[in-house]
C-alpha positions in Angstrom: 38.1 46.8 105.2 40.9 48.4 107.1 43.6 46.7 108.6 45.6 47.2 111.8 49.5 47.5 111.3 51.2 44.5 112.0 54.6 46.2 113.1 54.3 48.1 116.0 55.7 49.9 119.1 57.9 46.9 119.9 58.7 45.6 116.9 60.2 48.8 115.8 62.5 48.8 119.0 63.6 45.3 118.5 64.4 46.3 115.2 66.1 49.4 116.1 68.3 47.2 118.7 69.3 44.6 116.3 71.0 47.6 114.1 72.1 50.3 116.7 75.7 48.7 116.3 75.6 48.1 112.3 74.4 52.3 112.7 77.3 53.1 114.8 79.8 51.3 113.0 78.6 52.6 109.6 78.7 56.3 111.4 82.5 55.8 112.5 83.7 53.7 109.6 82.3 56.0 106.8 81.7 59.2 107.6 81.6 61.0 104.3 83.7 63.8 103.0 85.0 66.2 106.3 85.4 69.0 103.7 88.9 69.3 103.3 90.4 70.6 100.2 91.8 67.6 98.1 94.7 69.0 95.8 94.6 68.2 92.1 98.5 66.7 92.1 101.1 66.1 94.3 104.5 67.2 92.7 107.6 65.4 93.9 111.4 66.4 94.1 114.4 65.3 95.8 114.0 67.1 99.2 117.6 69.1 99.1 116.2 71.0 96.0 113.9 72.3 97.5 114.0 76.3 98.0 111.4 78.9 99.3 111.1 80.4 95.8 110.5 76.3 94.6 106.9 76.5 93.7 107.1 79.7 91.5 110.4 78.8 89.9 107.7 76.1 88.4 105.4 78.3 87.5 107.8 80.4 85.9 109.8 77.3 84.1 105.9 76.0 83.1 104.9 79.5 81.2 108.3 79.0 79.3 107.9 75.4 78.5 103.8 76.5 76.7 105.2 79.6 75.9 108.1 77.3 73.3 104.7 75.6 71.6 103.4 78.7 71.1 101.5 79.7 74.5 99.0 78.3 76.5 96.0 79.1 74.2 98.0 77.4 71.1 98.7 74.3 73.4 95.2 73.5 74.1 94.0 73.6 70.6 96.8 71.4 70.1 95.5 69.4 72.7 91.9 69.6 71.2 90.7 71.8 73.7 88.1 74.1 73.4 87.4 77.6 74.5 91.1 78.0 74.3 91.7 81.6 75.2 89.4 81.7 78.4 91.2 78.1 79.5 94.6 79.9 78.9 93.7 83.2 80.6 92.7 80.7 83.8 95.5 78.5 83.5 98.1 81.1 83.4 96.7 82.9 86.2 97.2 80.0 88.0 101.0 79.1 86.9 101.8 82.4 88.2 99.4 82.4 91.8 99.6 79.2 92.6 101.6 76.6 90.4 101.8 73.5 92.5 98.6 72.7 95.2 101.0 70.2 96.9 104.7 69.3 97.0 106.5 66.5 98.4 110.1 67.1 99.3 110.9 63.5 98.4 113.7 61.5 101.0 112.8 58.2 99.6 113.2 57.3 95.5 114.2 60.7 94.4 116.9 61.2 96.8 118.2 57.7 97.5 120.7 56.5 100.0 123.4 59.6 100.7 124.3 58.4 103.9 123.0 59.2 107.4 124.9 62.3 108.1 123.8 63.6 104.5 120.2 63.0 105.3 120.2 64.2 108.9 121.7 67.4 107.6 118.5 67.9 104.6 116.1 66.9 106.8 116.8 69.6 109.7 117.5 71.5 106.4 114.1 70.9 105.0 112.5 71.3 108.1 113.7 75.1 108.4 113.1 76.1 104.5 108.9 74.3 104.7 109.1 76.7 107.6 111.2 80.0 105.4 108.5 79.2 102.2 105.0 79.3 104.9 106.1 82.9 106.7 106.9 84.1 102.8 104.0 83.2 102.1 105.4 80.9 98.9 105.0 77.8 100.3 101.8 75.6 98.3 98.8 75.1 100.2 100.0 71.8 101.0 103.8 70.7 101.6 105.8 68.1 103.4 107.9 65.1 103.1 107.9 61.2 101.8 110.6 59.4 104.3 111.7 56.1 103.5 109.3 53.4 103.8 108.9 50.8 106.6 110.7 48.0 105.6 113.2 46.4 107.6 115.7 47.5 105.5 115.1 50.9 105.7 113.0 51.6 108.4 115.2 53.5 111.4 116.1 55.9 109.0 113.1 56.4 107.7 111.9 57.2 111.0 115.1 59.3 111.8 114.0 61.6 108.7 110.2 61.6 110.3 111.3 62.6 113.1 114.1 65.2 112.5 111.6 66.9 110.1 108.7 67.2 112.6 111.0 68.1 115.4 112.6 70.8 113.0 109.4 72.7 112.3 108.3 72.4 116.1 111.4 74.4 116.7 111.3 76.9 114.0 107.7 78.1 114.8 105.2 74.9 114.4 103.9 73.0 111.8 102.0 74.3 108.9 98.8 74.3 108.4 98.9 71.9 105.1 101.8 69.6 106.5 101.4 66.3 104.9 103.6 63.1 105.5 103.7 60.2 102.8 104.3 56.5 103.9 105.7 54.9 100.8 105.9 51.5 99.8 103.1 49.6 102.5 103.1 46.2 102.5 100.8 45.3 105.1 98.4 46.9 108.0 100.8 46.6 110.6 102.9 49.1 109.4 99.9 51.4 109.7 99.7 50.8 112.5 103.2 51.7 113.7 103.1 55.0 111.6 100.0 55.5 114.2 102.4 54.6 117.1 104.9 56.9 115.6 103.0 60.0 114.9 101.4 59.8 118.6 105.0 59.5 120.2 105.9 62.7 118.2 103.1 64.0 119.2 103.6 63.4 122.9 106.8 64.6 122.5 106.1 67.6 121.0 102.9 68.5 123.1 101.3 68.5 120.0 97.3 68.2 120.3 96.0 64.7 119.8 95.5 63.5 116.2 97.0 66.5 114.7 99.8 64.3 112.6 98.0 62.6 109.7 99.8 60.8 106.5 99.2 59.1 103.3 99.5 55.9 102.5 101.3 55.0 99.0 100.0 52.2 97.6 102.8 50.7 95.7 102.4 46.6 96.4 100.1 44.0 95.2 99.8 42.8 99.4 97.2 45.7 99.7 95.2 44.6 96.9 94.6 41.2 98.3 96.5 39.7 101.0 97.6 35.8 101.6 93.9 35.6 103.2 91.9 36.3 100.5 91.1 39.8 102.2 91.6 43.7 101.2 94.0 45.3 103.1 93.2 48.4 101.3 90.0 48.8 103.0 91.4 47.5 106.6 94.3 50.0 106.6 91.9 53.0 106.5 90.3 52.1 109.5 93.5 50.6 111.4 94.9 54.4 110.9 92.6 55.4 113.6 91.5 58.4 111.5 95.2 59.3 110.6 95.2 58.3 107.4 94.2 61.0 104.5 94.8 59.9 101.4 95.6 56.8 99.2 98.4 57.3 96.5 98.4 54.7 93.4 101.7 54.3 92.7 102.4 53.6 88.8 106.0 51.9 88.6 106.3 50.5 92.1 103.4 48.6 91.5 103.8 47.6 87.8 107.2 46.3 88.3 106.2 44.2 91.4 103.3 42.3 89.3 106.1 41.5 86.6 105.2 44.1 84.0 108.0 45.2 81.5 109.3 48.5 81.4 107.4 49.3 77.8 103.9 48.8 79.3 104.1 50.2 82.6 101.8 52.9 82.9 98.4 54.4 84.6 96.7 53.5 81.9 97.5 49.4 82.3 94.5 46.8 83.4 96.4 46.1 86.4 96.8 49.5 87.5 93.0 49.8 86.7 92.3 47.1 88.7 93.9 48.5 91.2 92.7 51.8 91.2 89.0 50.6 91.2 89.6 48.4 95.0 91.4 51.6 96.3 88.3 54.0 95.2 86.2 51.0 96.7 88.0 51.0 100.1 87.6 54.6 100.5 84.4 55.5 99.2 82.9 57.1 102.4 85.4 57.3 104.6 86.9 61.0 103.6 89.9 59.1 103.0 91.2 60.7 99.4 92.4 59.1 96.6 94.8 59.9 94.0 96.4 58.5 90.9 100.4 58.1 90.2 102.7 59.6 87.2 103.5 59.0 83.7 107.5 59.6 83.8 106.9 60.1 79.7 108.3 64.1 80.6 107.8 66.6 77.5 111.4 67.5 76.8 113.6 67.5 73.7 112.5 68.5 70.5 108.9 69.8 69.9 107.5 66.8 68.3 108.2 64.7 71.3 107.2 67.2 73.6 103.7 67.1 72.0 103.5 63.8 72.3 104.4 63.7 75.9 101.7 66.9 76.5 99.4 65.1 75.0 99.8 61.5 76.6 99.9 63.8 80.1 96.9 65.8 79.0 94.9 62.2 78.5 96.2 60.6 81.6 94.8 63.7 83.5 91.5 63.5 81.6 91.3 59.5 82.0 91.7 59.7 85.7 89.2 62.9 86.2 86.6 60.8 84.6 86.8 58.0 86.6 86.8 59.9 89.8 90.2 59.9 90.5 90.7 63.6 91.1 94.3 63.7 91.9 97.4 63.0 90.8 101.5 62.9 89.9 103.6 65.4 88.7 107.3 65.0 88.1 108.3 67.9 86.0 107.2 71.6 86.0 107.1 70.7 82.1 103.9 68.5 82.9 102.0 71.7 84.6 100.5 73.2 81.7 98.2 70.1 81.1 97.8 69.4 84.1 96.2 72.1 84.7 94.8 72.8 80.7 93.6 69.1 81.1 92.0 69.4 84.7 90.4 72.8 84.2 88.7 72.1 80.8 87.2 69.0 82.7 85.3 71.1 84.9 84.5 73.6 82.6 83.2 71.5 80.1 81.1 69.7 82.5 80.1 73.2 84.5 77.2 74.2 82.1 75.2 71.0 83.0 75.8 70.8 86.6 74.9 74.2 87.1 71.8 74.3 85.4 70.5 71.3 87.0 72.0 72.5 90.0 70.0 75.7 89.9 66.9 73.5 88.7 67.0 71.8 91.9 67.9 74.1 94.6 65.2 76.6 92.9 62.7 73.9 92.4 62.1 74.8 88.5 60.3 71.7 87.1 62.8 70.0 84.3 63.4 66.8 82.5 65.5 65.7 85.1 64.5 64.8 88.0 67.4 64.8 90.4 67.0 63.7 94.3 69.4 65.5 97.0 72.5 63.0 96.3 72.6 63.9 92.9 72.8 67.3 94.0 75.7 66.9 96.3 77.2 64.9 93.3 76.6 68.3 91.4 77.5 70.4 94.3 80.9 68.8 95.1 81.8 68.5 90.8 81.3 72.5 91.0 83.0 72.7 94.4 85.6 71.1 92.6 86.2 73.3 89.8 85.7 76.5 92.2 88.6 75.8 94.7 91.3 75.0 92.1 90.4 77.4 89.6 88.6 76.3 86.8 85.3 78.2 87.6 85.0 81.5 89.5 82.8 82.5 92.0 80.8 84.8 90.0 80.1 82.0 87.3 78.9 79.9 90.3 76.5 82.6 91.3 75.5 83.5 87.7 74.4 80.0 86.5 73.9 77.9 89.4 71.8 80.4 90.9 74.2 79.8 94.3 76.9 81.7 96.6 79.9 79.9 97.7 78.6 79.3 101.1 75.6 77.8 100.0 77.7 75.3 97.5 79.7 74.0 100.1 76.6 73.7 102.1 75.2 71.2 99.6 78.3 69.6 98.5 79.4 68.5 101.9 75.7 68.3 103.3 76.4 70.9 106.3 73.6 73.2 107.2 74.5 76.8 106.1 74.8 78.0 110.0 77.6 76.0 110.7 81.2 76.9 110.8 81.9 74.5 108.5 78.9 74.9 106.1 80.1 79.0 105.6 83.3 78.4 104.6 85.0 77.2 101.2 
């Protein structure tokens, strides 16, 4: 006996009306990853130290810090690393080509309060050396400034720095391509919001095209875990920037010392922090909002056996975070470079073999024990993508045992079609 369908013609377009706002909002609310390069740290330093020749001084300082344990190679087996002399063959290549993915000249903790004709001065100063280090072509891929944060307290001059900066590069040329601004210490939404105000009056000013000022968010305060309502102002933030906002920072001490934890026990590593960490990744699952983890200010300096011990706690730390898909995070010292890149580069190479071969299994359709549907290829996709653009993998190793180019990884990582602008390019 057959039977008729019960849902037809117009029950499907009822249904389809009930939901065409729940699709658009999901559509503009979480648009997935827009395929921008996440860095793998941030390094911080007070913003008058910083120099065009900044970020391979670092590299240069990080080669002689490994090269007092004995070298790269030596320091991952000390680390219980394996594959030790490929790792440091990659990771040395990269202290000398490209030492730090993203630097902060910092006008907020690390520099203090020097007075306003002091800062005026380093931030026009800044402003023209970001602007020296990009036409020398030493500048990192990504570079900018932390001003002081919206409080009352320190707010105009926080905004004086913002705005000095921006205005300097205008002047000396325009802005880099990898400018990034960091909003430190949020306490609510509202200030969001004015950073939106703020970057759209600079932008005005500056005939600057629409939306091309983005910033981070530091998320150093307990009020945007959970706020006096019972709500998350973690997640409401990312969508009251309007599209501004790229990236959550976690911020270690900030954040320990304002729930009342002592000195001793503040560290990424804490439940709190966890805790804290796991709304954030919550909040912007989706929304191509990044997120990265804070410091350990445990530095490896003084005699070797404490410098071990603070390599390896750094080396951990890294691991921990790349595990729990936290793939970014703080660096303080160009001491702390070596693992984090030893640390974040065995991660992906480690976990390369597997993706890659299930990878190729799925892309190739070759019948396996695994059965893996197209998000667990992107999953794969975007772990490899990963490892490619910060060095950990090459292209040729991509090709070899994934059985794919680097056009058509990004392609499936970031779910573009392959005859797209965006889809050909990594």
């Amino acid at each position: 006996m057959s039977v008729s369908p019960a849902l037809g013609a117009d029950a499907l377009a009822e249904i389809e009306n009930r939901l065409a706002a729940a699709d658009r909002r999901l559509a503009d609310l979480y648009p997935g990853e827009d395929g921008r390069r996440q860095p793998v740290h941030t390094v911080y330093l007070p913003a008058d130290q910083f120099v065009t020749g900044t970020a391979a001084d670092w590299g240069h300082r990080a080669l002689a810090a490994a090269g007092e344990a004995g070298g790269l190679a030596r320091l991952a087996g000390l680390l219980g690393l394996e594959d030790t002399e490929r790792l440091a063959e990659l990771v040395e290549h990269k202290l000398r080509s490209e030492p730090i993915e993203d630097l902060r000249l910092d006008f907020e903790d690390g520099y203090g309060d020097r007075g306003d004709a002091a800062e005026d001065a380093d931030a026009a100063r800044a402003a023209l050396a970001v602007r020296d280090a990009v036409v020398e072509g030493t500048a990192p891929p990504f570079i900018g400034i932390r001003f002081k944060s919206f409080e009352a307290p320190t707010r105009a001059r926080g905004l004086r720095t913002l705005d000095l900066f921006v205005g300097g590069l205008v002047a000396a040329g325009g802005l880099p391509d990898g400018l990034v601004l960091t909003l430190p210490k949020v306490t609510s939404v509202e200030q969001v919001e004015a950073m939106v105000f703020a970057v759209e009056e600079l932008e005005r000013a500056h005939d600057l095209t629409p939306g091309r000022l983005r910033f981070e968010v530091q998320m150093e305060t307990p009020q945007l875990i959970l706020s006096d309502d019972g709500t998350v102002p973690s997640a409401r933030l990312i969508h009251a920037g309007r599209g501004r906002v790229s990236s959550l920072h976690y911020g270690t001490y900030d954040y320990s010392a304002s729930l009342g934890i002592a000195a001793a026990y503040q560290s990424m590593e804490h439940p709190a922090a966890d805790y804290a960490k796991s709304v954030m990744q919550v909040a912007v699952a989706g929304t191509g909002v990044h997120l990265s983890d804070g410091s350990t200010n445990i530095l490896p300096l003084g005699d070797p056996e404490n410098r071990l011990a603070a390599w390896r706690l750094h080396a951990r730390l890294v691991r921990r975070h790349l595990e729990r898909g936290i793939y970014q995070g703080w660096d303080l010292h160009a001491a702390q470079l070596p693992t984090r890149f030893l640390a974040t580069y065995s991660f992906y190479r480690e976990g390369f073999g597997a993706a890659a071969t299930r990878l190729y299994n799925y892309v190739h359709r070759v019948e396996s024990s695994v059965m893996d549907e197209p998000a667990t290829a992107r999953a794969l996709a975007l772990f490899i993508h990963r490892g490619l653009v910060c060095g950990a993998v090459t292209a040729e190793d991509v090709l070899s045992q994934a059985g794919v180019d680097e056009a058509q990884l990004r392609s499936i990582a970031l779910n573009i079609p392959l005859n797209t602008p965006e889809g050909s390019h990594v």
